[in-house]
N, C-alpha and C positions, 0 to 999 in steps of 0.2 A: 473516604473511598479513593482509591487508588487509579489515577489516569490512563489507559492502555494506548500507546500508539501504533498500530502496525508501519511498519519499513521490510521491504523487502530487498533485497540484496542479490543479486545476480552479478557471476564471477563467469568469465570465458580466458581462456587462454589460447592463443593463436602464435604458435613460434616463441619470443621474445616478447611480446608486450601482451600484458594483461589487463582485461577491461573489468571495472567495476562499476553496476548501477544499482541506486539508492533509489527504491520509488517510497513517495510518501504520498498521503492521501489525505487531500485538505478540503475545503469548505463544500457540501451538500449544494449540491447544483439542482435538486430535483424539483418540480415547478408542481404544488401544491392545486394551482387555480385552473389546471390546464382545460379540466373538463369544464367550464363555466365559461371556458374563453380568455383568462384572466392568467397574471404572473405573480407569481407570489412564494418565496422560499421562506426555508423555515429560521434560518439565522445559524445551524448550526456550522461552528468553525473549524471542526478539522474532526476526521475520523478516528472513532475510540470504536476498537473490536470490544462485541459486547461475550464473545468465548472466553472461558476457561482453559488455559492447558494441561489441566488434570480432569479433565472432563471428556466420559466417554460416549460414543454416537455421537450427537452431534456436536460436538465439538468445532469442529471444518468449516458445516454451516454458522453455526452461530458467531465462527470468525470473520466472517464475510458480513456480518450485521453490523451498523451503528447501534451503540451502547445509547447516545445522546439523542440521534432523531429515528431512529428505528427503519433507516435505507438501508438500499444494499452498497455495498464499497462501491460499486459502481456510477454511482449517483454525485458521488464527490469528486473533485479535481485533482487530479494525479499532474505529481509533478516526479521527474526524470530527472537524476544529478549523473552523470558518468565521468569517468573518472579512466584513465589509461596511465599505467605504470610499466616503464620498460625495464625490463629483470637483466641485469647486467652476468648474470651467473648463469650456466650453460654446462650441464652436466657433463662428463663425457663420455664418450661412443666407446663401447667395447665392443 
């Protein structure tokens, strides 16, 4: 079986410098023991979309699933890389 990682990728561009951020989505944060009073996760290590890209309806949702502990993306720890590249080339004005 084949690993799936979601990364998301966000581009802005504002004048001359261009921003790029990489979010990735790693270890299941979601506390298992809550209702008992208790803490307790599941161990899973980083976010596998359990979606199909050829897959229709739900497709969208089931990207938003853990494949490995069956949370939502949101459950897991998101980490932010941004990245600024200043574009030396300047089209020009007609």
């Amino acid at each position: 079986m084949m690993k799936k990682r979601q990364v998301v990728v966000k581009r802005s561009e504002v004048g001359r410098i261009s921003t790029t951020s990489s979010i990735r989505y790693g270890e299941c944060q979601k506390n298992h023991a809550a209702n008992i009073g208790g803490y307790a996760v599941d161990g899973c290590r980083e976010f596998m979309a359990s979606g199909h890209d050829d897959d229709d309806g739900g497709a969208a949702a089931a990207a938003l699933m853990c494949a490995a502990c069956g949370c939502h993306r949101n459950f897991h720890r998101r980490e932010v890389e941004s990245s600024e590249v200043v574009c030396e080339y300047s089209p020009p004005n007609n």
